[in-house]
VONUKOL-113582 format. One line per field, with one value per residue (C-alpha): residue in one letter; x, y, z. Coordinates in Angstrom, 2 decimals, always signed. Example, Ala and Ser with C-alpha at 12.3 -4.5 7.8 and 13.67 -1.06 7.14 Angstrom:
<rs>
code [A;S]
u [+12.30;+13.67]
v [-4.50;-1.06]
w [+7.80;+7.14]
</rs>
This chain:
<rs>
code [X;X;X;X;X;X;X;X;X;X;X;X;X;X;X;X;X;X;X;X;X;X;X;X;X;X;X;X;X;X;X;X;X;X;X;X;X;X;X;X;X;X;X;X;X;X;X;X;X;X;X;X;X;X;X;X;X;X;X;X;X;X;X;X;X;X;X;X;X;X;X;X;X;X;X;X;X;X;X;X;X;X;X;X;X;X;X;X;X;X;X;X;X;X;X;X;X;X;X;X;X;X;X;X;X;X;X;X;X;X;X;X;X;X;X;X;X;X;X;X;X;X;X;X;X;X;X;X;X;X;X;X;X;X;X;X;X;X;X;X;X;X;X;X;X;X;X;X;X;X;X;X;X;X;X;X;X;X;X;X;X;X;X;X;X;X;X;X;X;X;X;X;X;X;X;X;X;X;X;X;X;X;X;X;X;X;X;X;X;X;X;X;X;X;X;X;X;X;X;X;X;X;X;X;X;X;X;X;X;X;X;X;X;X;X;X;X;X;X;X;X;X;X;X;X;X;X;X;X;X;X;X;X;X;X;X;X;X;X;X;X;X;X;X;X;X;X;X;X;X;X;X;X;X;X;X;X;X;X;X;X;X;X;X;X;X;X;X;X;X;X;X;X;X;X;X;X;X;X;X;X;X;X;X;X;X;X;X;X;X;X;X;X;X;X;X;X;X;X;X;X;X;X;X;X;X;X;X;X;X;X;X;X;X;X;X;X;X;X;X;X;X;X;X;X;X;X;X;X;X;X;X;X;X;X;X;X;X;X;X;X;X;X;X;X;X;X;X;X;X;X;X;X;X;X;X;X;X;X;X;X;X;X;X;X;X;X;X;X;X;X;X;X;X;X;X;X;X;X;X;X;X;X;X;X;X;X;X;X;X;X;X;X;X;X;X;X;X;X;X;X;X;X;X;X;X;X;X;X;X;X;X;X;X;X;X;X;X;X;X;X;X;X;X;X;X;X;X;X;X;X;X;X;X;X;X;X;X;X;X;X;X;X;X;X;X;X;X;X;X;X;X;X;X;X;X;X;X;X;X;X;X;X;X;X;X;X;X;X;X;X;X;X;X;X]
u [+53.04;+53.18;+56.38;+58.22;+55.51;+52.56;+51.91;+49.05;+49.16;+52.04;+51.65;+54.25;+55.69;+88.41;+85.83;+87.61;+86.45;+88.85;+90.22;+92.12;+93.50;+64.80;+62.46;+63.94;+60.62;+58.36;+55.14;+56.14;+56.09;+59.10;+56.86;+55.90;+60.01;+60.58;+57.95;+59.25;+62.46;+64.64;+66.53;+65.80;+67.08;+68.02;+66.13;+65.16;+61.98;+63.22;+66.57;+68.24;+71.59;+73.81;+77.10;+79.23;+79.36;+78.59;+80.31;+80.75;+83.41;+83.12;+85.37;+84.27;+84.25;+86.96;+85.82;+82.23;+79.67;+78.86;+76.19;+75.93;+74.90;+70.89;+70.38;+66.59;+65.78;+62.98;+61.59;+59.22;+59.09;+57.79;+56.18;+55.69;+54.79;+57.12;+60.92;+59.47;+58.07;+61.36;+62.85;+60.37;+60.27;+64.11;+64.12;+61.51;+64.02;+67.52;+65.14;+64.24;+68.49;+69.30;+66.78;+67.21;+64.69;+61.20;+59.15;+56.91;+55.17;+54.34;+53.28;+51.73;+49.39;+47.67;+45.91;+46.10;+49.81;+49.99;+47.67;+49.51;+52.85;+51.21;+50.12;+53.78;+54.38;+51.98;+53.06;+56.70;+55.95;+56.67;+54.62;+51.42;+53.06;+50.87;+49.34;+50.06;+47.61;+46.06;+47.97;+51.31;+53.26;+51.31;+55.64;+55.66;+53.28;+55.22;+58.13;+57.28;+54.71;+56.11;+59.17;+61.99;+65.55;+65.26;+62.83;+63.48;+61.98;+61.46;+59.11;+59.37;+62.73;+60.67;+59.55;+63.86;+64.88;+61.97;+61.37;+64.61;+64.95;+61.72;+63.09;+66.71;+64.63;+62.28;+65.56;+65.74;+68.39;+67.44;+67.83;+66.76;+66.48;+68.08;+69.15;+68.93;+68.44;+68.16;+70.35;+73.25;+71.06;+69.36;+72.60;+73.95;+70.83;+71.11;+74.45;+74.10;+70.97;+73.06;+75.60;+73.57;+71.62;+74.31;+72.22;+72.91;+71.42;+72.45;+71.08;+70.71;+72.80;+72.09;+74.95;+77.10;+76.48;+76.95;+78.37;+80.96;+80.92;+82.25;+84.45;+86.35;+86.34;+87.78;+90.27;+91.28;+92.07;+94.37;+95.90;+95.56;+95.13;+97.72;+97.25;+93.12;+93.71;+90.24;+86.65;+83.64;+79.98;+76.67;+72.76;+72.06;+68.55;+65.69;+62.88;+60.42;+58.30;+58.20;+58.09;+54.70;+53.47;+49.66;+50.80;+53.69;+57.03;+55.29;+52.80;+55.51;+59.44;+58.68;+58.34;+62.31;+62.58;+59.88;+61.88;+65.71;+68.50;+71.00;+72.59;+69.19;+70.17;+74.54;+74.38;+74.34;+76.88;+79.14;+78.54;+80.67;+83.66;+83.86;+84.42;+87.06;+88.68;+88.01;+85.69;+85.41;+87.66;+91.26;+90.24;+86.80;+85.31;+86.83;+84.93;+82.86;+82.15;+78.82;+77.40;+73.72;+72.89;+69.41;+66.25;+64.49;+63.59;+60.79;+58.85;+59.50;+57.92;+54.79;+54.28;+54.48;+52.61;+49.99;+46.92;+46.70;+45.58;+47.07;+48.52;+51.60;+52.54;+52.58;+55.46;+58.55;+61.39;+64.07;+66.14;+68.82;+68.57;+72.56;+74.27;+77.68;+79.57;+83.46;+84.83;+88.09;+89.21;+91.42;+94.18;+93.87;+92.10;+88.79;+85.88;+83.11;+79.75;+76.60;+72.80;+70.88;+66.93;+65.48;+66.58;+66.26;+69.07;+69.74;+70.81;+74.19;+75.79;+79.23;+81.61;+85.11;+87.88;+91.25;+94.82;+98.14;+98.58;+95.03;+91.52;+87.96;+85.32;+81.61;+78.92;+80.41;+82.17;+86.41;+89.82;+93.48;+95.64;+99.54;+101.61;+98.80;+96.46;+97.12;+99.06;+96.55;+93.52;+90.94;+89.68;+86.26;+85.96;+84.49;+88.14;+88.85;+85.60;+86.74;+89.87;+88.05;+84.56;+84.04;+83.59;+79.55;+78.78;+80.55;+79.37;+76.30;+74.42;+75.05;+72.57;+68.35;+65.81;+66.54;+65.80;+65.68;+68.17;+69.76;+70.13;+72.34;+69.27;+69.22;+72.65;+72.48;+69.64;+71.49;+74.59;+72.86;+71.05;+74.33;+75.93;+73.14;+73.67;+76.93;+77.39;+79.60;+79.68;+77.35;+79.21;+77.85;+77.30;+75.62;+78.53;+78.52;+74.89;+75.33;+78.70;+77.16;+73.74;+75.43;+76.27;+72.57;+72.28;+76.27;+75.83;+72.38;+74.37;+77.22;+74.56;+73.22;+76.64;+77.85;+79.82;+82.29;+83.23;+81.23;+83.23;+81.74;+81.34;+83.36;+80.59;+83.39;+85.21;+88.80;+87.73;+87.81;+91.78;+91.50;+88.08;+89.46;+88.74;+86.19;+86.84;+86.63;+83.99;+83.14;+79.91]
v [+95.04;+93.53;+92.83;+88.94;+88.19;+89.27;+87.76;+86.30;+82.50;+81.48;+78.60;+75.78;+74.51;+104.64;+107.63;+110.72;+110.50;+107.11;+106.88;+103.69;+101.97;+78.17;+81.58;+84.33;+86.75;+83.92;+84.97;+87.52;+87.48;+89.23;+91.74;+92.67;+92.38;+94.80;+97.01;+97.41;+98.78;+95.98;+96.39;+94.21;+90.77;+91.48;+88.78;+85.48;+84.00;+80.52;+79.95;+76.84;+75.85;+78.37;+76.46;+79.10;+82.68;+85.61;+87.94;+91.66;+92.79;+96.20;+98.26;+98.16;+101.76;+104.14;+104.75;+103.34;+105.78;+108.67;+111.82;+114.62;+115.18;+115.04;+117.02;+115.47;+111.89;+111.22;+107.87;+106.06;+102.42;+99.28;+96.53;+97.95;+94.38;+92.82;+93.86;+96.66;+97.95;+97.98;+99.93;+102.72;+103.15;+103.10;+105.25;+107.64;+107.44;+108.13;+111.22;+112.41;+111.82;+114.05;+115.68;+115.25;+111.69;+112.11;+108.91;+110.47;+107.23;+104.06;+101.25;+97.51;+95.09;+95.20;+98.41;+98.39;+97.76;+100.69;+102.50;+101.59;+103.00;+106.29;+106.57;+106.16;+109.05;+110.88;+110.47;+111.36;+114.47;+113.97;+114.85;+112.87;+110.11;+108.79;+105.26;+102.97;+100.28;+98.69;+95.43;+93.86;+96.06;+99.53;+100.03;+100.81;+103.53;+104.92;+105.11;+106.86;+109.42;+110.11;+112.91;+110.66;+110.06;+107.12;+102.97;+101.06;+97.64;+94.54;+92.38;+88.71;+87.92;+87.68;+91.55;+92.91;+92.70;+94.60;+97.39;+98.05;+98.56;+100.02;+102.41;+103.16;+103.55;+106.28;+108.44;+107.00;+104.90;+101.77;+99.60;+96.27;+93.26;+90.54;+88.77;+91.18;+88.94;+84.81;+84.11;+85.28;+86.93;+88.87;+90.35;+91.48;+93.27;+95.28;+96.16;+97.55;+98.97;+100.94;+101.95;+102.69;+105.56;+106.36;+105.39;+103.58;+100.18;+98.44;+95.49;+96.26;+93.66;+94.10;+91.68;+93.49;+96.23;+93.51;+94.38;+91.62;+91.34;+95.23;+94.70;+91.74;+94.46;+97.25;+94.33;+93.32;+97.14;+97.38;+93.95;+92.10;+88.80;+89.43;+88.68;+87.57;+83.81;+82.46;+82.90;+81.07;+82.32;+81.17;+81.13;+77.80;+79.05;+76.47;+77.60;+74.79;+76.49;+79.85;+77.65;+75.92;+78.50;+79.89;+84.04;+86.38;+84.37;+80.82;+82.06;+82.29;+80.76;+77.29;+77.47;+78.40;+74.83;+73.04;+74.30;+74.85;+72.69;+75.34;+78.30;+80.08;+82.85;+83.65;+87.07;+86.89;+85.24;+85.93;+90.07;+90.53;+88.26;+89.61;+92.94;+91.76;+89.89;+93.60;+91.51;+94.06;+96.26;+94.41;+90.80;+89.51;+85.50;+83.45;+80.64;+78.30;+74.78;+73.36;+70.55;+69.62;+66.85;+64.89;+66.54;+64.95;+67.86;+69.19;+66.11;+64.87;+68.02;+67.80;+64.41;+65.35;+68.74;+67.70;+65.16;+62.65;+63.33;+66.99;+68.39;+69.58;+66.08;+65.42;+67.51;+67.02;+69.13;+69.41;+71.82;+69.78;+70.17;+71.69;+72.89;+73.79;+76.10;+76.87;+79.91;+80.74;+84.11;+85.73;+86.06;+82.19;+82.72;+80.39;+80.68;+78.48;+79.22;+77.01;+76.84;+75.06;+76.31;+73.02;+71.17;+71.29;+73.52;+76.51;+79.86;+80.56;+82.94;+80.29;+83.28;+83.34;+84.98;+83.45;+85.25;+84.42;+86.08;+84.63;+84.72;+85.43;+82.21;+82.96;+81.35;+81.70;+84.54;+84.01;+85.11;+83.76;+86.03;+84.70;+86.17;+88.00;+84.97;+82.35;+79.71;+77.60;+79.00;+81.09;+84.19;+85.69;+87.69;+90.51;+91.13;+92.33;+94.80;+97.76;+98.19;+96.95;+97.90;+99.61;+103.35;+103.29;+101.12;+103.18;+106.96;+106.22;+102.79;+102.98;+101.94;+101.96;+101.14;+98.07;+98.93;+95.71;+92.82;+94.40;+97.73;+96.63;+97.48;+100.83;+101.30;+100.07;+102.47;+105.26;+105.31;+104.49;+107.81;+109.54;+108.30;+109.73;+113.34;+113.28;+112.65;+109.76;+106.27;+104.26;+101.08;+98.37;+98.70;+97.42;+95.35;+94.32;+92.92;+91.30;+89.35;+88.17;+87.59;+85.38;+82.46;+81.30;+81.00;+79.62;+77.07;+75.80;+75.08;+73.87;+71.30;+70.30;+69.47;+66.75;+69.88;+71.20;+74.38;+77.50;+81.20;+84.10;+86.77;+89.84;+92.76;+95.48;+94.04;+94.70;+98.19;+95.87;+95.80;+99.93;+100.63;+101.91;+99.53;+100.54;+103.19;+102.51;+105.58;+106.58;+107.96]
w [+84.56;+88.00;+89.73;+89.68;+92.80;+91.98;+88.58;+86.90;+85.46;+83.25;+80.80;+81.58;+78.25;+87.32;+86.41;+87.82;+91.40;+91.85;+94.69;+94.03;+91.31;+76.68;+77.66;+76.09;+76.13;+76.55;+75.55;+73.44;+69.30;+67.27;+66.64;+69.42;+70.79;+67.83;+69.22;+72.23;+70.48;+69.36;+65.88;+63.55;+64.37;+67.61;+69.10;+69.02;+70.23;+70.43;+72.77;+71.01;+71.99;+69.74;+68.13;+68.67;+70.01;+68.28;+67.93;+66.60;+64.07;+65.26;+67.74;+71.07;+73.45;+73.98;+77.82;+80.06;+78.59;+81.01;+80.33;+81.57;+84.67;+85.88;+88.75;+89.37;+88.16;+86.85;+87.46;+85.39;+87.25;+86.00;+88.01;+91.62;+93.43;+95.73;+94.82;+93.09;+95.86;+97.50;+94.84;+94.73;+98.71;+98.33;+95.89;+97.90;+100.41;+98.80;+97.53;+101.22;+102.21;+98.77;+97.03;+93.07;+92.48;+91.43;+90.35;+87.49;+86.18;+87.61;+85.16;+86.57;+84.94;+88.33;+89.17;+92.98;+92.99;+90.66;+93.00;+96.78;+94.93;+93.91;+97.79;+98.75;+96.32;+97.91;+101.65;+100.37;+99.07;+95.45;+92.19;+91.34;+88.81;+85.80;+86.15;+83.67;+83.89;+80.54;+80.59;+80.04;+77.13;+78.48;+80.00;+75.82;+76.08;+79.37;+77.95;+74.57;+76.38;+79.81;+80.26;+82.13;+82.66;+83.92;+83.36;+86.02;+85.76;+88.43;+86.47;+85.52;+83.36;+80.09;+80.07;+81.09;+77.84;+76.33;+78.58;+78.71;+74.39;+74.93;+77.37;+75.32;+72.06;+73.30;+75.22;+78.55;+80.84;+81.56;+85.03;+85.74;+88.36;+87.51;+85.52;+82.71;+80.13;+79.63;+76.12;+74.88;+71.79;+74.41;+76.08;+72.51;+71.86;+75.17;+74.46;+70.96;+71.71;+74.77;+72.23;+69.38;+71.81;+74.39;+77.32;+80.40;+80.84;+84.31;+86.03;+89.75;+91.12;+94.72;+96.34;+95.06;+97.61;+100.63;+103.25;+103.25;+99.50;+99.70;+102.52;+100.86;+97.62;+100.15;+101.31;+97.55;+96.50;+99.23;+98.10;+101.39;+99.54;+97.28;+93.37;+93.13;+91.25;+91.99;+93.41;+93.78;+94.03;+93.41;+94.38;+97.05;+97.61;+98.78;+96.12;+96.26;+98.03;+95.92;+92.97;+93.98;+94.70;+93.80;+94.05;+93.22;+91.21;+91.75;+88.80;+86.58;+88.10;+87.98;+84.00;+83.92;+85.57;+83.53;+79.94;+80.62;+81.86;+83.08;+85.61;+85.74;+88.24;+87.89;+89.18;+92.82;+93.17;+90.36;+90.56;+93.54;+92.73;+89.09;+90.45;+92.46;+89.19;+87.68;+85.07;+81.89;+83.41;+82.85;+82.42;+81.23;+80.50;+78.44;+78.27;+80.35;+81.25;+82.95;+83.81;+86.06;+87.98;+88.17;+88.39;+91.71;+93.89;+92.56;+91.24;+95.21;+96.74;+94.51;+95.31;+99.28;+98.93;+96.28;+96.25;+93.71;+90.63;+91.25;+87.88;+89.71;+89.96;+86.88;+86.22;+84.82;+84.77;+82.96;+85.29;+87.37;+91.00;+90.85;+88.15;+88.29;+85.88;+85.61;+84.38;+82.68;+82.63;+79.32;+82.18;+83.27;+86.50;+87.73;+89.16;+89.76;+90.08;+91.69;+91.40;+94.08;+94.12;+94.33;+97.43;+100.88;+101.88;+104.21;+102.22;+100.80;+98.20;+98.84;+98.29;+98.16;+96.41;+97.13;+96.14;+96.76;+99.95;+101.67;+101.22;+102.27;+102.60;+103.40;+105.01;+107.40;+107.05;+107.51;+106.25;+106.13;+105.34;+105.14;+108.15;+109.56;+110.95;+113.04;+110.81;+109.41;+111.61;+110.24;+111.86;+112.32;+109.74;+112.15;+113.18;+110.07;+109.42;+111.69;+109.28;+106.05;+106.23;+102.96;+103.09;+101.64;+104.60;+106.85;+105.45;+103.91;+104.74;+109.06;+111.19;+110.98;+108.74;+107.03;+103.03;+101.53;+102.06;+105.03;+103.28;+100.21;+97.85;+99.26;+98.55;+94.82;+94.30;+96.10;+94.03;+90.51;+91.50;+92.49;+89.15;+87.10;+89.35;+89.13;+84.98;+86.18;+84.53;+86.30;+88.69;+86.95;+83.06;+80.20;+79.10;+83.14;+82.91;+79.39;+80.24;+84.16;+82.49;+79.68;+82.17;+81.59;+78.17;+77.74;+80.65;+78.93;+75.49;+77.29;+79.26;+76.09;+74.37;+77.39;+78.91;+76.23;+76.45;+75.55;+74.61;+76.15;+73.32;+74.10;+74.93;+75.00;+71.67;+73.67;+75.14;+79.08;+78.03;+78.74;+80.97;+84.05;+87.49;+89.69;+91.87;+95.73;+96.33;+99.67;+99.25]
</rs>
């Protein structure tokens, strides 16, 4: 299976080391969800607006789940085109830094992406992985043949969910891009999947390992901004372009627009601010509201980039050019979280996390903090980094090679590895990616019903009143 960029044609329609305190699977039948390792009614193959949440009677998790540790990791990786490519040369590099990663298998619907992976293999010095070629569920075959510790997958949303039961079913961790999964349905059967087979399963949520996303972490831990009361995130991300595209995520993004009205892509945004709310980990979501604007952006860019009669103009889409959700936390806080892909725009994550002493604002990047700044004046928030630059950027990340999205992807590959050495829980969990990954499906029902309010489920069932917070680590 190829990676989000290079696809073919859709069809439209504190572990111990702290040291602080509607296209769910599209394309895919039941059966062949169930094959790939779901229990039975896990899923659903049809992503209606859901009434009301589901939930779980049973007890959630005395502590994050953590193994023992795995000295080497093997690697079997699925869908090796554009941000799977990154992966597995990060990956060959955390490997030549500390040796202990091997990537065993490689599995693509496209034979020369499998094939340009194996050569980077090769060049790095590490055993001759198996190809895994023969078409879009061969990741099933992978993961019940192949010796691993570890499925990583960056394919197309529709395949997450199923290599990733695919992967817990047949003994293996689990990692994948984002967003892990697309409905609420989805997210429960990660989670009970994880629990039911004690493995891992994290979604690689790269901004999380920002630079200034960690600083302002680093900065919250130490309590420069006092009690954290409310943060805003989201993805403001010109997409036309990509969207239209004839190669890579334009052969399969623009469906999400054609068929759902909601906050397609959360994570991004919402990752690093939930970490600084300690989201599962002392306070989790409540409930949301969301509502979208018009739809105009796209229909206006196929009219300018198309010639008449083109079928792209005869699109319509029911994605809203913004949608806008707002979060409630079970302690009362708020955030708010935006998505922007189909206007002109420059780039922006928005990010801020505001507390009663001061706060961080991105794009551009500033802080006030109360009786430290200049009374109602921001400052650069460079004058802050030499204090507050967080110790993985200072020990580990430094300067050179740039390893996707100014090294933050090396970083979340780097200490998912280290986790799995270790025998340490891993930084971002399965009830992590299910409750960030739940904004989509929530904020589509909560379009649909003029914008009442949606409950998140509670992954944990009350274990995020006792999971430690995450530790500040320093390498």
């Amino acid at each position: 299976m190829s990676d989000p960029r290079e696809q073919p044609a859709w069809n439209p329609p504190r572990p111990a080391n702290a040291e602080t305190p509607t296209d769910p699977a599209a394309g895919l039948t039941r059966r062949e969800l169930l094959a790939a390792g779901a229990g039975a009614a896990a899923l659903s193959c049809a992503a209606p607006p859901e009434s009301a949440p589901v939930q779980r009677a049973n007890d959630g998790p005395p502590a994050p789940v953590a193994v023992d540790p795995i000295p080497t990791v093997r690697i079997g990786f699925v869908g090796v085109g554009g941000m799977g490519s990154v992966h597995v040369r990060n990956l060959l590099a955390v490997g030549r830094a500390s040796p202990g990663v091997e990537i065993r298998a490689v599995c693509d619907i496209q034979a020369e992406h499998a094939e340009r992976a194996r050569g980077w293999i090769r060049e790095a010095g590490g055993p001759e992985p198996a190809l895994y070629t023969r078409g879009e569920h061969d990741f099933q075959r992978m993961c019940a043949e192949e010796d691993l510790d570890l499925v990583f997958t960056a394919t197309p949303w529709r395949f997450h969910v199923p290599v990733c039961l695919a992967a817990m079913e047949n003994g293996k961790h689990a990692a994948t891009e984002v967003p892990a999964a697309t409905t609420v349905e989805e997210c429960w059967a990660l989670v009970e999947t994880a629990e039911r087979t004690g493995r891992h399963c994290v979604m690689m949520e790269n901004c999380n390992y920002g630079r200034w996303e960690m600083m302002v972490f680093h900065m919250v831990r130490r309590g420069i901004f006092g009690k954290v009361l409310h943060a805003e995130g989201g993805y403001l991300h010109d997409l036309r372009g990509v969207k239209f595209s004839d190669r890579g995520e334009g052969l399969w993004r623009r469906a999400h627009s054609l068929q759902r009205n909601a906050n397609l892509y959360p994570t991004h945004g919402l990752g690093p601010v939930a970490n600084c709310m300690d989201i599962g980990r002392g306070d989790r979501f409540d409930y949301l509201v969301s509502m979208s604007g018009p739809s105009r952006g796209l229909q206006e860019y196929a009219r300018e980039h198309f010639p008449e009669g083109a079928p792209e103009r005869a699109e319509r889409f029911a994605l809203g050019d913004v949608n806008l959700s707002l979060i409630r936390t079970a302690l009362g806080r708020t955030i708010t979280v935006v998505h922007d892909t189909n206007l002109p725009r420059p780039y922006s994550r928005i990010h801020l996390v505001q507390g009663t002493r001061g706060l961080f604002h991105g794009y551009p990047n500033r802080v006030y903090v109360e009786g430290l700044s200049e009374s109602h004046r921001w400052d650069d928030a460079e004058a802050w980094r030499e204090e507050f630059e967080h110790p993985l950027w200072r020990n580990v990340a430094g300067p050179g090679e740039e390893l996707g999205h100014g090294r933050m992807d090396y970083l979340e590959d780097y200490r998912l590895v280290r986790c799995l050495q270790d025998g340490l829980p891993t930084e971002m969990n399965v009830y992590d990616a299910a409750a960030l990954s739940a904004v989509t499906g929530l904020s589509e029902q909560s379009v649909a019903d003029r914008s009442r309010p949606k409950e998140f489920p509670d992954f944990t069932r009350g274990s995020w009143e006792t999971f430690p917070p995450l530790p500040l680590v320093s390498g």
